[in-house]
C-alpha positions in Angstrom: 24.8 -1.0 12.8 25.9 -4.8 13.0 24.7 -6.9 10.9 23.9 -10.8 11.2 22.5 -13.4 8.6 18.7 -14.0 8.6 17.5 -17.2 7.9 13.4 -17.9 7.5 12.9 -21.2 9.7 9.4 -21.2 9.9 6.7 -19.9 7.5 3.1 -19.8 8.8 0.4 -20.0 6.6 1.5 -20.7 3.3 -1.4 -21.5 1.2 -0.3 -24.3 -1.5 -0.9 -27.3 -3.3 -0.7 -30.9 -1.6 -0.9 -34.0 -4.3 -2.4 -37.0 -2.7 -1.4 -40.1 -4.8 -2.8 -43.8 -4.8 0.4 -45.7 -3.7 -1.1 -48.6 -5.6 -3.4 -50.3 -7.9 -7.2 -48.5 -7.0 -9.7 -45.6 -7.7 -9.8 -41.9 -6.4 -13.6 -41.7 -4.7 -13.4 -37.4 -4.7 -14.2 -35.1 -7.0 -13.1 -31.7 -8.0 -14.3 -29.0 -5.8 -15.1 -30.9 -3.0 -14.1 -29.9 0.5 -12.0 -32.3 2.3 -11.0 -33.0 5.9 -7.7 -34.8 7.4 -9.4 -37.9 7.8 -11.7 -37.9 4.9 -11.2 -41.1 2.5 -9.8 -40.1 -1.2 -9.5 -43.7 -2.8 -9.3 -47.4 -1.9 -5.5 -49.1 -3.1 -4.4 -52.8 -3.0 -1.3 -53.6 -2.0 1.2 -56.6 -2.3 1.1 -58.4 0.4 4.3 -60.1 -0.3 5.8 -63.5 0.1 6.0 -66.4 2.6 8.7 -68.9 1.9 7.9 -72.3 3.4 10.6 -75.0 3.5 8.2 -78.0 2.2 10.8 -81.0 2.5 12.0 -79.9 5.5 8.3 -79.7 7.3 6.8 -82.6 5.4 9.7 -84.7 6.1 10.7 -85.5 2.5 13.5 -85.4 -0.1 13.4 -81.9 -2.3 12.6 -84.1 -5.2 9.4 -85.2 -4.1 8.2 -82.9 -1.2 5.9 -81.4 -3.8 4.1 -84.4 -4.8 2.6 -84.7 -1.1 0.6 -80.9 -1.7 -2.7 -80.6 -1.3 -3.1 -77.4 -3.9 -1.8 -76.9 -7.2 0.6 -74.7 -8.0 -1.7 -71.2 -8.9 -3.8 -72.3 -6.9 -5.3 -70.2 -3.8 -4.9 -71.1 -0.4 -6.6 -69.5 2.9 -4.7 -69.3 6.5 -5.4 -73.6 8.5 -6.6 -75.2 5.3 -4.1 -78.3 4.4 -1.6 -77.7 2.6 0.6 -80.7 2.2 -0.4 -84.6 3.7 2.2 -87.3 4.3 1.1 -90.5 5.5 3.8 -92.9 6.7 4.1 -96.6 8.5 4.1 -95.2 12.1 2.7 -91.6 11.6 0.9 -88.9 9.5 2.4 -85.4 8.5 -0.1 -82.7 8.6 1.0 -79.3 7.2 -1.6 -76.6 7.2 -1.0 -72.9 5.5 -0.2 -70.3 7.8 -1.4 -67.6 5.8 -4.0 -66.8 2.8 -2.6 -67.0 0.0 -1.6 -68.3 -3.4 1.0 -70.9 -4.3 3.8 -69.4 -6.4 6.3 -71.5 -6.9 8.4 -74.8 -5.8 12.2 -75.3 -6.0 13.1 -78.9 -6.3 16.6 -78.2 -5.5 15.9 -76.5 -2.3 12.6 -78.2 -1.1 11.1 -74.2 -0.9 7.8 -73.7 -1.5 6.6 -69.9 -1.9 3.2 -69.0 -1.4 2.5 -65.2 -2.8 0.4 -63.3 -0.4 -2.9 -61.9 -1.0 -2.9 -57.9 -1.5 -5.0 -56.0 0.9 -7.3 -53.3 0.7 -5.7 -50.0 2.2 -7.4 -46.5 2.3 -5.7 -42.9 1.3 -7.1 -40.0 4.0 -6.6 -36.8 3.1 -4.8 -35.8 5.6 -5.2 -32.2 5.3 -8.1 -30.0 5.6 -8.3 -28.4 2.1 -10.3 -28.3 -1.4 -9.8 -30.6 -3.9 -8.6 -28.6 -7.0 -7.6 -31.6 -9.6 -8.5 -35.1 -10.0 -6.4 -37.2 -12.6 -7.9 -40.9 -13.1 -5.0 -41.6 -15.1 -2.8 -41.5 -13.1 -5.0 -42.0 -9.5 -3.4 -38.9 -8.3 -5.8 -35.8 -6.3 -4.3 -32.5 -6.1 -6.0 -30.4 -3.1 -5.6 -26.9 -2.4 -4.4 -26.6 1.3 -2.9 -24.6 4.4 0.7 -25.5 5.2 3.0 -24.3 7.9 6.2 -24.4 6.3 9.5 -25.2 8.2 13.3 -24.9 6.9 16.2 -27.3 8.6 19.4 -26.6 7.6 20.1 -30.0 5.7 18.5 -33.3 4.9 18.1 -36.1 2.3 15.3 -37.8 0.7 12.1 -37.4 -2.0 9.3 -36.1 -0.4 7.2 -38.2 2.1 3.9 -38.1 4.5 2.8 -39.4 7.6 1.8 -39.6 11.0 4.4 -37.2 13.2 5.7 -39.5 16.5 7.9 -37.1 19.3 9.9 -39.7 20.6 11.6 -37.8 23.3 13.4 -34.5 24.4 14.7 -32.3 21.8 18.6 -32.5 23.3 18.3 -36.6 23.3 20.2 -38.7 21.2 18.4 -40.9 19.3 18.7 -44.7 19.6 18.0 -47.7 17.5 16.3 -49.6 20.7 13.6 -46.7 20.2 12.7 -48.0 16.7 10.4 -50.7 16.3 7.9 -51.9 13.3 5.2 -49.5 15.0 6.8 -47.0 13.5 6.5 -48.0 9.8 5.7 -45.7 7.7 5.7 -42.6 10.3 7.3 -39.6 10.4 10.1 -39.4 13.5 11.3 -36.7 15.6 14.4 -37.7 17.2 16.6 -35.5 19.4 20.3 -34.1 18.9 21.8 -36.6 17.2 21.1 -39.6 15.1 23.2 -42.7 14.7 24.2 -44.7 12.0 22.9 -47.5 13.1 19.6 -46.1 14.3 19.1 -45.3 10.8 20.1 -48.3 9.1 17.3 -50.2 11.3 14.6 -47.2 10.4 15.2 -48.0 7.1 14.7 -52.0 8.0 11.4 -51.4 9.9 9.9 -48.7 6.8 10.3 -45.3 8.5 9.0 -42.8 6.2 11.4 -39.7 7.5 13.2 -38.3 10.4 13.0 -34.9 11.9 16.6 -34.5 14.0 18.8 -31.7 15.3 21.9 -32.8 14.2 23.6 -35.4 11.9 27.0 -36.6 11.0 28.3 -35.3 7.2 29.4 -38.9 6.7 25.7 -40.7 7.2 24.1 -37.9 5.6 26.2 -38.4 2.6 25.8 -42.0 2.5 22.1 -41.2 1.6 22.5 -38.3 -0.7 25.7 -37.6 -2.4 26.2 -34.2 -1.9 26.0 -31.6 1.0 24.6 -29.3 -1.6 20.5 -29.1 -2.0 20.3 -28.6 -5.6 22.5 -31.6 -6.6 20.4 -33.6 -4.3 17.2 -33.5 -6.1 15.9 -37.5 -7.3 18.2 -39.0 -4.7 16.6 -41.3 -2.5 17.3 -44.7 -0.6 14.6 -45.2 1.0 13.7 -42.7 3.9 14.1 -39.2 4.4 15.8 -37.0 6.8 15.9 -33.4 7.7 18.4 -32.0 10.1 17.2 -28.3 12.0 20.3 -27.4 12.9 23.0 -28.8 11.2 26.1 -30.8 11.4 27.3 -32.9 14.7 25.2 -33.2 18.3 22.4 -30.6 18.1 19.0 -30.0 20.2 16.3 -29.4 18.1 15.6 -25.6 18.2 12.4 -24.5 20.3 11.1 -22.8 18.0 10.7 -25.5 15.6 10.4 -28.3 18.3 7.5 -26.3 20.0 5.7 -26.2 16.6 6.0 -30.1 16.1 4.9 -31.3 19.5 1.5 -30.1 18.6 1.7 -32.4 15.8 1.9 -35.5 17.8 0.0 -37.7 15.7 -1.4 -35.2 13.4 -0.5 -35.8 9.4 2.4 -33.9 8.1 5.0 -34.1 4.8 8.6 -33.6 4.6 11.0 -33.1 1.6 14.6 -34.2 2.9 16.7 -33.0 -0.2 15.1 -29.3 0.3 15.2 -29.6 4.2 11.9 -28.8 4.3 8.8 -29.7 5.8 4.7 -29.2 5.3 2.3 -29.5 8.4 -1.3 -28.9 7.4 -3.2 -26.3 9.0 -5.3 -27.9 12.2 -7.8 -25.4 11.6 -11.1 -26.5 10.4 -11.9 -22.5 9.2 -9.2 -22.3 7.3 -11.3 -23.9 4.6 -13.2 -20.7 4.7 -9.8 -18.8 3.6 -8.9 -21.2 0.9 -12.2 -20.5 -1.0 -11.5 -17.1 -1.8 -7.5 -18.4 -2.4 -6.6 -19.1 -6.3 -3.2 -20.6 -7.1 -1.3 -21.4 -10.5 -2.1 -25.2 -11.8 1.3 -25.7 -11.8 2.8 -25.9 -7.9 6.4 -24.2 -7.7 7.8 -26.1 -5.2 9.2 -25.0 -1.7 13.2 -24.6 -1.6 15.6 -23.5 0.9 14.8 -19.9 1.2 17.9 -17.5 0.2 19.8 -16.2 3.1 19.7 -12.2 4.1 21.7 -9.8 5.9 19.9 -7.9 8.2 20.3 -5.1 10.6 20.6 -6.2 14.5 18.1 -4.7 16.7 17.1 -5.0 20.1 14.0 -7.4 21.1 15.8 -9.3 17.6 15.1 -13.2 17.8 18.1 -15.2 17.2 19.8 -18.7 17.0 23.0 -19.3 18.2 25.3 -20.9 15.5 28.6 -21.7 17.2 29.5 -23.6 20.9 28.7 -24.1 23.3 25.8 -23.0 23.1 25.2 -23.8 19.5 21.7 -24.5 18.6 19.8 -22.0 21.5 17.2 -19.7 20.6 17.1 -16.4 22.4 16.3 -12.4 22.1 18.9 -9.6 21.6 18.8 -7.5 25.1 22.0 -5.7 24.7 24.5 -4.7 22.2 28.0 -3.7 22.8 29.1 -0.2 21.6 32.6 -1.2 21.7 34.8 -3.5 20.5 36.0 -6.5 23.0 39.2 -8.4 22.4 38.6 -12.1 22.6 40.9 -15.0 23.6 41.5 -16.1 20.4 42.8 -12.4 19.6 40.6 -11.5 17.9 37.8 -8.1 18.6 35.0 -8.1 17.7 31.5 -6.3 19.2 29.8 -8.6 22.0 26.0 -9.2 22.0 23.9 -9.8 24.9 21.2 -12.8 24.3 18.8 -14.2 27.4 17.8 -17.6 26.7 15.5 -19.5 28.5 17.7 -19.8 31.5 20.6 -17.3 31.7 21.8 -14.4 29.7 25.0 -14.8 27.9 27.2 -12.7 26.0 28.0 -13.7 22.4 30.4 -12.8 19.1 28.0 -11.1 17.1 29.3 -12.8 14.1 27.9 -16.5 16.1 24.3 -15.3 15.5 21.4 -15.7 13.3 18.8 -13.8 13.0 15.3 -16.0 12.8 
């Protein structure tokens, strides 16, 4: 009997543990036990809203020295969005500077003639995001802890803490991936790509704030330039800044049905992703399987998820499997014939042949290019 490597890519119902932090200064507004739905509020947050650098001399018409001495506010002191700001009144004309934005005056550099106005933090709202119970509530440290459904799904590598957010399919699964298709909508979302992702397309997601990206393939040298090491375990605390999880491995790779199927239905919906296990979370989009998770009881303590250990398993017939070498590297398809004897290859070497239908043709394959899934 042949044997083949089996590799677990997708993991359905999974009950586990999500935690649900405050990514700022607020207050959790659950309590323990209660039942909570993907869109459900669990706290309120402020954020910074950052800075807004102003060049005073320049728009008052003044030296550096003195622009400051023509503001209408202190500096401290709080400004809102088309009250005055600065007044200039000279033999043939005025100067009239009003604020752009609320605010509150930081700082002035006499040297310069900058003026920085700190922006006001805003109010933000955590969801839930999942449909689940919450199981721990920690004040302390504005963290919620709720017991959940998750479909889990493997890639082969990635880099990147773990992140959540709203799943966008940007195209096919055998596209590349282009920086013109990033833009400051996507802040904060998770991405699925295509085949392939550039260097340069991910230098610019990291610009606009994409949280992660879901792709088929990437090259060793970007991927290294974000974590350090091919290898999962020594990637663990590595982070700069996004995350990314490749399905299929190394070069220009579709996205394998099985797991692209599974993420167009998340168009949208809320999902997490762990880029230095390869590994990714998408809540249940059941409403009933709150129902299941009552009479569920897991450890305090959430183990978490790691690239599952590879197997060796028998070949069968009706076997799913993934192709892992070209040119068809990457295709998904079901074991309809296996070879009984040996077939002597171009390369010179024999090996026993397998017969795989994909989607739109049946091949014939080395068995040692397959996986079973």
């Amino acid at each position: 009997m042949l044997q083949a490597n089996f590799r677990i890519r997708i993991r359905a119902n999974k009950p586990t543990l999500i935690n649900r932090a405050l990514p700022g200064k607020g207050e959790l507004m659950v309590t323990k036990g209660e039942e909570v739905k993907p869109q459900d509020t669990l706290g309120k947050y402020e954020v910074s809203g950052g800075f807004s650098l102003i060049h005073l001399a320049k728009e008052i018409g003044a030296t550096a020295s003195l622009a400051n001495k023509f503001l209408q506010r202190k500096i401290g002191e709080r400004i809102f969005k088309g009250e005055l700001l600065a007044f200039k009144k000279g033999f043939f004309r005025k100067k009239i500077l009003t604020s752009p934005t609320d605010g509150v005056l930081e700082n002035y550099n006499p040297k310069t003639g900058d003026l920085l106005i700190r922006l006001l933090p805003k109010q933000q709202f955590l969801t839930s995001g999942v449909y689940g119970i919450v199981e721990d509530v920690d004040s302390s440290t504005n963290k919620a802890v709720i017991k959940s459904l998750v479909t889990e799904v493997f890639g082969v590598i990635g880099s990147g803490k773990e992140r959540s957010g709203l799943l966008h399919v940007l195209q096919g699964r055998g596209n590349l991936f282009t920086k013109q298709q990033v833009s400051t909508l996507l802040r904060g979302s998770i991405i699925v790509g295509g085949a392939l992702l550039y260097s340069d397309t991910l230098k610019k997601c990291i610009q606009h704030g994409v949280g992660g990206i879901i792709i088929g393939g990437v090259n060793s040298k970007d991927l290294l330039s974000l974590g350090r090491s091919l290898y999962w375990n020594e990637r663990i605390g590595t982070d700069l800044g996004i995350s990314v999880i490749a399905t299929e491995g190394f070069g220009a790779i579709p996205i394998g049905d099985d797991i692209y199927n599974l993420l167009q239905t998340y168009n949208q919906k809320y999902v997490f992703i762990n880029g230095n296990i390869a590994a990714m979370q998408l809540p249940s989009l059941d409403s009933d399987s709150i129902m299941y998770l009552r009479k569920v009881s897991l450890p305090k303590t959430n183990i978490p998820s790691h690239q599952p250990d590879l197997e060796r398993k028998d070949m069968e017939i009706g076997d799913r499997v993934r192709i892992i070498w070209p040119p068809f590297m990457g295709a998904l398809g079901e074991i309809i014939g296996i070879d009984k004897s040996l077939t002597k290859l171009e390369s010179g070497i024999s090996t026993f042949l397998v017969t795989i239908e994909l989607a739109s043709r049946k091949i014939k394959v080395p068995f040692p290019n397959l996986e079973l899934i």
